[in-house]
C-alpha positions as CSV (number, residue, x, y, z in Angstrom):
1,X,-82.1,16.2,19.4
2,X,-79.3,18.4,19.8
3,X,-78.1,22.2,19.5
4,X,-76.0,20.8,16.7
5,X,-77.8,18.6,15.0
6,X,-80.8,20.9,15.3
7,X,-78.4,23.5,13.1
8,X,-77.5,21.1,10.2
9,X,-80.9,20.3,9.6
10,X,-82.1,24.0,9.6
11,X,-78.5,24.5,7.4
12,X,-79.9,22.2,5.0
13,X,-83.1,23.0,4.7
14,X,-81.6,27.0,4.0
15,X,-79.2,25.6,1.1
16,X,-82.3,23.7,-0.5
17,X,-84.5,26.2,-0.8
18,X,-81.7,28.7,-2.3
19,X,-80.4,26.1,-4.6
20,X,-84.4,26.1,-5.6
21,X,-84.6,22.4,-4.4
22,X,-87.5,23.3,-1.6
23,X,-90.4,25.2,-2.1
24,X,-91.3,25.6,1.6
25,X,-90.6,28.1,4.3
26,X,-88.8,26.5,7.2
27,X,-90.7,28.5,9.2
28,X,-94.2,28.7,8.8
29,X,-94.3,25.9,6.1
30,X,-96.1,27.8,3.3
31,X,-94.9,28.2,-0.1
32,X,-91.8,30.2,-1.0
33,X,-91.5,32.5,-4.0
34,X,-88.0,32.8,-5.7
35,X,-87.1,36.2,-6.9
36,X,-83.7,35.5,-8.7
37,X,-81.2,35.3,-5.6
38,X,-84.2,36.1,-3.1
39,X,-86.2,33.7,-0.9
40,X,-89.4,35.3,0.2
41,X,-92.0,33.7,2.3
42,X,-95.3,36.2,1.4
43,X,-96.8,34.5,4.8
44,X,-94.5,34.7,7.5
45,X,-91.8,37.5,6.0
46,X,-88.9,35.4,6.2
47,X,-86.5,36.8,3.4
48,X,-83.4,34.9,2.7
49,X,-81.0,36.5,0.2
50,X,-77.8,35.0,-1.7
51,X,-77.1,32.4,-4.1
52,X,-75.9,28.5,-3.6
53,X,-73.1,28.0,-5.7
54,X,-70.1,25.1,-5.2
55,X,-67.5,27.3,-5.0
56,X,-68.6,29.7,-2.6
57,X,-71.6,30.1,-0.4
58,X,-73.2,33.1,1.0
59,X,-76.0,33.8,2.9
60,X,-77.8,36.6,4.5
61,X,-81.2,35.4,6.6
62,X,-83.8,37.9,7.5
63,X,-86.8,37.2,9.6
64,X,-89.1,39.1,11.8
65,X,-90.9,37.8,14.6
66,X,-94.2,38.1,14.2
């Protein structure tokens, strides 16, 4: 697997869980809870804030390491 390839799928899995279509952390694999435009993972921390929309997309990914 590459660098890049490695990014789309990680890009994809983001935009899924925003647009509410994933219910799992890409991280630690728990469940997410979604808090209007927030992601939160109450395991792990990982916060990912922003909306999925087709006109624009914007993103802001927090995470910790633990």
């Amino acid at each position: 697997m590459t660098v890049r390839s490695l990014h789309r799928t990680l890009e994809q899995e983001l935009f899924a869980l925003l647009r509410g279509a994933s219910l799992e952390c890409p991280v630690c694999g728990e469940f997410v809870l979604h808090e209007g435009p927030l992601v939160r993972c109450p395991e792990c921390g990982l916060k990912a804030h922003g909306r999925f929309s087709s006109s624009q997309t914007s993103l802001e990914f927090d995470a910790q390491a633990g």
